[in-house]
N, C-alpha and C positions, 0 to 999 in steps of 0.2 A: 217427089214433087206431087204426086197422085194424091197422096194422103192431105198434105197441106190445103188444096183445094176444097177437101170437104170439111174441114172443120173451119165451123162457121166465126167470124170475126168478131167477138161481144166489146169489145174496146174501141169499134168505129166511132169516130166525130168528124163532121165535116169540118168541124171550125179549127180543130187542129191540126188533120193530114188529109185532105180530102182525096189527093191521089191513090189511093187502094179500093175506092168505088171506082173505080176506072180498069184499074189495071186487074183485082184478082176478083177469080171466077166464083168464091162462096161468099162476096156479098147475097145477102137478100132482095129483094122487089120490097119488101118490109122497112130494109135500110136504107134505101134509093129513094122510098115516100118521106120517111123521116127526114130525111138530108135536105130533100127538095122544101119539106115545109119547114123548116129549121134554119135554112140559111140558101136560099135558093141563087142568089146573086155568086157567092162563094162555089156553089155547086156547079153553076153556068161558067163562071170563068174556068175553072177548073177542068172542064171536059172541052171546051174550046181551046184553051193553052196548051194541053195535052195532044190535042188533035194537031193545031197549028206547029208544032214542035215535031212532027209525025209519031210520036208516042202510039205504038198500036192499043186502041183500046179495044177488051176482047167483044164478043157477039152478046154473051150473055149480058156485059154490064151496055151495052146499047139499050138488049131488047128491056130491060130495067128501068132504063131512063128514061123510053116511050113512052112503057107499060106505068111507071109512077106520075109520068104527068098524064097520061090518060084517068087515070084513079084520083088524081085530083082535079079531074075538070080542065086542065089548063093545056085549051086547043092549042090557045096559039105558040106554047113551047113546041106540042107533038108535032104540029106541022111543020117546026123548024127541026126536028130534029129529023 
């Protein structure tokens, strides 16, 4: 399981399976910016429904989802999140 973790996902799209930015730990901060500006509403529902369902999402893809709308300027997501 150690190994899968580090090899990085090149096949992510939010528009088609967005739950593995959530759930696995070698997304990028790089894929979390693209995701958020590429379909942000898909992206929001997607880590709320996840949450709401008690889906544990890990630390890393948290501190991601911060860190990507801090890098795109967009307070009012980081404060909600």
């Amino acid at each position: 399981a150690d190994q899968q973790q580090a090899t990085p996902i090149v096949d992510l799209d939010i528009n088609n399976d967005p739950k593995p930015f959530f759930v696995n730990a070698s997304v990028t901060l790089d894929q979390h910016i693209q995701a958020q500006t590429s379909n942000l509403p898909r992206y929001l529902a997607t880590l709320f429904s996840l949450d709401s369902n008690s889906v544990e999402i890990g630390q890393k893809a948290k501190a991601c989802a911060l860190a990507a709308a801090w890098c795109r300027h967009d307070h009012k997501l980081a404060n909600n999140l």
